[in-house]
N, C-alpha and C positions, 0 to 999 in steps of 0.2 A: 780328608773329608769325613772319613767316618767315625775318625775317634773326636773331630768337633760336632759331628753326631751322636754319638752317645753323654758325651757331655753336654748336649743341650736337655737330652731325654733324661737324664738325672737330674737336671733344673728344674726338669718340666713335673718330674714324680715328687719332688719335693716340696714343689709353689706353685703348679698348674702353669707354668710361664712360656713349656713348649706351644701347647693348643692358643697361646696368646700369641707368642711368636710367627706362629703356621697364619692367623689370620690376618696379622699387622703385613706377612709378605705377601699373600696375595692381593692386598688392597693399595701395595706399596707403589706409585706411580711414579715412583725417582728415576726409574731405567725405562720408562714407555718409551721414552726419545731414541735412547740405543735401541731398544726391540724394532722400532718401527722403521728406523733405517738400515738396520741388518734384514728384515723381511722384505722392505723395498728393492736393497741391494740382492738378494738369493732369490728372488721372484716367485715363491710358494712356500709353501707349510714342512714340505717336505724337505727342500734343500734347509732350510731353516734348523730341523729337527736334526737332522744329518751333519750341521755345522756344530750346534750344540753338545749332540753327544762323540763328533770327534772331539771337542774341546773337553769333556771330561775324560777320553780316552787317554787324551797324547798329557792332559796337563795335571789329570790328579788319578787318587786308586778307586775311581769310583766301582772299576768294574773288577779291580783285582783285590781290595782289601777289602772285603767286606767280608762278618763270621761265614755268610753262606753262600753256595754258587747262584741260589734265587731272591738273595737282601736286596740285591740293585733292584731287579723288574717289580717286587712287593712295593717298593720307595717307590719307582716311576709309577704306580698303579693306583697306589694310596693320593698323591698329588696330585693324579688326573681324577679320579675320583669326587675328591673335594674340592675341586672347582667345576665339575659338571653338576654337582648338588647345588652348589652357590652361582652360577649359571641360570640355573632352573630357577633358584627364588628369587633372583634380582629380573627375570621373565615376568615372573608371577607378581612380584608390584610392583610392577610397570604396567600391569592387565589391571590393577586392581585400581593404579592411580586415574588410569585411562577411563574407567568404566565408573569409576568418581564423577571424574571430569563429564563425559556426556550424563549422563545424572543430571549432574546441575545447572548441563544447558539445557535439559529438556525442562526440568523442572522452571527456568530461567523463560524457557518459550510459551511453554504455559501460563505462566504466569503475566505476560506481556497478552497471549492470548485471550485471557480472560478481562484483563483491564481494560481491551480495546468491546470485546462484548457486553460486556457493563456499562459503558462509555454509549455504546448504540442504546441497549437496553434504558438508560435512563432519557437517551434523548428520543427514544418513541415512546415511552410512557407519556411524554408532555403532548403527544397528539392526541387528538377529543373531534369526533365527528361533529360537521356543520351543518346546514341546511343545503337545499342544492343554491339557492340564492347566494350564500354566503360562499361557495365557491365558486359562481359565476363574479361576482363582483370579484373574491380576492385573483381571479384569473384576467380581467379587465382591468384591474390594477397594474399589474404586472406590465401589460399590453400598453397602456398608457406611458408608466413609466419610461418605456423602452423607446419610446414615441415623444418627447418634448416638444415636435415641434406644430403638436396637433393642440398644446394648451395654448403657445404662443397664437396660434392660429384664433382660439375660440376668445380668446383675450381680446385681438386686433378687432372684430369683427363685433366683440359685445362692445368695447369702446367706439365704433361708426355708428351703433345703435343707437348708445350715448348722445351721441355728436350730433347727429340730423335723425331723429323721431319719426319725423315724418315719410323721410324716404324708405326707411324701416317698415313702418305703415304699408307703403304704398305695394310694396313685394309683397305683402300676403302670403299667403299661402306659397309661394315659390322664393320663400326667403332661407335664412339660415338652415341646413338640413345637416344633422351628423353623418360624416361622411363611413361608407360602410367600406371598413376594412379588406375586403373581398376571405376568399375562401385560402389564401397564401397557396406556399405553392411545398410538394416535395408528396412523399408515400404517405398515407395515413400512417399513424405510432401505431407499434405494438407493444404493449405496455411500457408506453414513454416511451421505445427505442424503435430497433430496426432489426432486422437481417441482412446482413451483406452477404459476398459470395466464402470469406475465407470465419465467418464469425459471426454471432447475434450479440444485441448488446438492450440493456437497460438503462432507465434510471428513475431519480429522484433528484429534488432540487438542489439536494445538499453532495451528492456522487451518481455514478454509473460503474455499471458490471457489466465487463466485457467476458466473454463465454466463447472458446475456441476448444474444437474436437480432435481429439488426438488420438493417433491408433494404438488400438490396445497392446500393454507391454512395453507404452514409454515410461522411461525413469524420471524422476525430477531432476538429476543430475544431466538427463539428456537436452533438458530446455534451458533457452536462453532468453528471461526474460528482461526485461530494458525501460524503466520508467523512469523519465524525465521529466521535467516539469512543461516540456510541451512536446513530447518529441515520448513515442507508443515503437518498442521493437520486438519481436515476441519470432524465434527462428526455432529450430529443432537444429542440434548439430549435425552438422555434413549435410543438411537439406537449405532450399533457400525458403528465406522469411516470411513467415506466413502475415506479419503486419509488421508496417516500417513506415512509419510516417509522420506528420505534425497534427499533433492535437488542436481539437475546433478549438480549444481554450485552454488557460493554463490549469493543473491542478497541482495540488498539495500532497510533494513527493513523499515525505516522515510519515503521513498518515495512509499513504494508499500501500498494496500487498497483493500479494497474488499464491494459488495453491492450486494442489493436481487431485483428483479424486478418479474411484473406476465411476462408470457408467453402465453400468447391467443393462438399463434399456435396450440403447443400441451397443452393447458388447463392443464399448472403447472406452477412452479416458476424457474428463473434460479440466481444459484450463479456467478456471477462473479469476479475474484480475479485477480488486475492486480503486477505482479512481474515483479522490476524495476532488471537490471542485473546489476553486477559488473564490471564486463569486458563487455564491447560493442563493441567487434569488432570480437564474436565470436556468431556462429549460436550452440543452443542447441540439442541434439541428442534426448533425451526424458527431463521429469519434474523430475519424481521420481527415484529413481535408483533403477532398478531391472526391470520397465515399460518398454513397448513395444517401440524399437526406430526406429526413421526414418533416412533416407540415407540423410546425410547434404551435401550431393557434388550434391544433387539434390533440394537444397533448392533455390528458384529463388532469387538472389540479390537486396536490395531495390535500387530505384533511390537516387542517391547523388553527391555530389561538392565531386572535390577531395581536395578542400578548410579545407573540414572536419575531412579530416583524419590524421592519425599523418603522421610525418615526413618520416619514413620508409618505411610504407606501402606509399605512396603516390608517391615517387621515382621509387618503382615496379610497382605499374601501371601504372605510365608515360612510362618508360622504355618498358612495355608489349604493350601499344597500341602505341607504335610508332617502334617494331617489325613486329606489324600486321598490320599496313600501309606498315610498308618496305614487308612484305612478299605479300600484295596484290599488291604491285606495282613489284614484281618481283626482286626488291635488296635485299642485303644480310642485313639480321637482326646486332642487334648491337652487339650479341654473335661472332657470324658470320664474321663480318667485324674485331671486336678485331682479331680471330684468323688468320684471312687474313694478317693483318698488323704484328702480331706478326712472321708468317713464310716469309714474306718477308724480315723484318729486320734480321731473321737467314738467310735468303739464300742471305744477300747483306753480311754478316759479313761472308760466307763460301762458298767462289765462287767455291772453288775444289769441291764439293757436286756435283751430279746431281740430278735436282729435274723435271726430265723430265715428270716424275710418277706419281710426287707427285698431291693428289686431298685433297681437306676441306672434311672433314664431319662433 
C-alpha cells in the first residue's frame, strides 16, 4: 500500500492528478452498498472502524511499512480532515439552497397577497355613495326579489280589478293594501353580523369575516383550520373545536383565507377567516346553522352603482325610487297610474256603467 502511495504522490506532483484522485474517492458511491451492509451487519461506527482497521492489519503494511512510526495516524488524520471540511460545505449549500427556496415562497406569498388586495382595492373603488332613498329602495329590491310570490299576488289582484271595476269601486278604502312585511324575526346586526358565544362575525354582500380569540402564545402551526365549501371547522390542537359546523350557505373555497395576528388590546391573538359568498346579492342570517341569528330586514344596505347589479334587480329599483319621488311629489306611483289608465280604458269601452263611485285603491 505504501509504495502505491508514493507512486500515486509522484503522479500527483507531476499532473496534480493525486488531489483529483483524493476527490473522485470520496464522491465515489460504487462501494455505498458494501459500506452500508457491513455497518448494518457490525451495528455501530465503532465495530465498523475496528473491522476496517483489522482488515488493513492482518491483510496489508499499513501499519508496518511505512517511512515513519507516525505516516499511518498523519494519513488516517489528513482523510478525516478532508471530509469533515467537505461535510461542512455540502451543510452550508444545503442552508443556502433551503434559505433560497423560502425566499421564494415568501416572495411567492406576497405576491398572491398583494394580487388578492388589489383585486379588493379595485372592487371598492367602484362604490360611490347614494341618497338614503337610493338605499331604501336598493334594500326593497332585494326584499322583493327574495319574495316572488308577493308579485304573483299583486298581479292576480290588479287582474280582478281589471275583470269587475266595479266591485273594485265598491271596497274603497278597504281595498287593496301592501301588505307590511312585519319587523322579521332574530337580534338586531352588528355591523351586518353577530356575536356568538365562541366568535363575532361580519359582513358584506359579496363575503363575511369571522373573528375567533385565541390565547396569547398560539402558533399558526397550533390551529387547525378547515374551509369547505359549506362545512366551517376551526380546533386548536389537543383542544376540542372551537367551530364545527354547516355553513347558512355555500361559499367560494379558492378565494376565502384565514390569518393569526397579536392583539395588544386584550393581550391575546385573534383568528381571522375571511369567506367569499356564492351568491352576493343576499345578506346572511347567521355563519353556522343551528347559531344564534340576526334580523336581515335590519341589516344596513352597502353603498353601490346600480351599474352593478344584475339586470332584474336593477329595473325594481329604478321603478321603486321613481315611485318615491312620485309619491313625494304627490303623483300617483307607477302601480297606481297603470291602474288608473287601465279603468279608464274600461270605462271608455262601457259607457252604460256608472262609475260615479268608483275610487283607486
Amino acid at each position: 500500500l505504501w509504495q502505491r502511495q508514493a507512486g500515486a504522490a509522484r503522479d500527483g506532483a507531476s499532473g496534480g492528478g493525486s488531489r483529483k484522485g483524493a476527490v473522485m474517492a470520496m464522491d465515489d458511491e460504487r462501494f455505498d452498498g458494501m459500506y452500508l451492509n457491513m455497518a448494518s451487519q457490525m451495528g455501530g461506527i465503532d465495530p465498523l472502524l475496528d473491522s476496517f482497521f483489522g482488515f488493513l492489519r492482518r491483510k496489508t503494511d499499513f501499519f508496518t511499512g511505512a517511512a515513519s512510526s507516525d505516516a499511518a495516524q498523519e494519513t488516517l488524520l489528513r482523510a478525516f480532515t478532508k471530509n469533515k471540511e467537505r461535510s461542512a460545505e455540502d451543510a452550508r449549500e444545503k442552508a443556502a439552497k433551503e434559505k433560497k427556496r423560502k425566499a421564494e415562497e415568501e416572495k411567492r406569498r406576497q405576491r398572491l397577497q398583494a394580487e388578492k388586495e388589489a383585486k379588493v382595492k379595485a372592487e371598492s373603488s367602484r362604490i360611490e355613495e347614494i341618497s338614503p332613498e337610493e338605499a331604501a329602495a336598493i334594500k326593497a329590491a332585494e326584499a322583493a326579489k327574495k319574495q316572488p310570490g308577493d308579485s304573483a299576488a299583486d298581479s292576480s289582484k290588479s287582474s280582478d280589478a281589471l275583470a269587475d271595476p266595479a266591485a273594485a269601486a265598491a271596497s274603497g278604502t278597504d281595498a287593496e293594501k301592501p301588505e307590511d312585511d312585519g319587523e322579521g324575526k332574530g337580534a338586531i346586526p352588528i355591523n351586518n353580523g353577530g356575536i356568538c358565544d365562541n366568535y363575532r362575525w361580519t359582513q358584506t354582500l359579496q363575503d363575511l369575516q369571522v373573528t375567533i380569540a385565541m390565547p396569547k402564545g398560539t402558533k399558526t402551526k397550533m390551529i387547525d383550520v378547515q374551509i369547505m365549501k359549506q362545512k366551517l371547522k376551526v380546533q386548536v390542537k389537543g383542544s376540542e373545536a372551537i367551530v364545527d359546523g354547516e355553513l347558512h350557505k355555500p361559499i367560494k373555497m379558492e378565494d376565502s383565507m384565514w390569518s393569526v395576528e397579536d392583539n395588544p388590546a386584550d393581550d391575546n391573538r385573534l383568528l381571522t377567516i375571511n369567506l367569499t359568498k356564492v351568491n352576493q346579492m343576499e345578506w346572511w342570517s347567521c355563519v353556522i346553522v343551528g347559531d344564534p341569528e340576526i334580523n336581515t330586514q335590519k341589516v344596513e344596505p352597502e353603498n353601490s352603482k346600480l351599474s352593478d347589479l344584475d339586470g332584474d334587480t336593477r329595473q325594481t329599483v329604478e321603478k321603486m325610487m321613481f315611485d318615491q319621488r312620485q309619491k313625494a311629489a304627490g303623483l300617483p306611483t307607477s302601480e297606481e297610474q297603470s291602474k288608473q289608465d287601465m279603468l279608464k280604458k274600461f270605462m271608455e269601452q262601457h259607457p252604460e256603467m256608472d262609475f260615479s263611485k268608483a275610487k283607486m285603491c
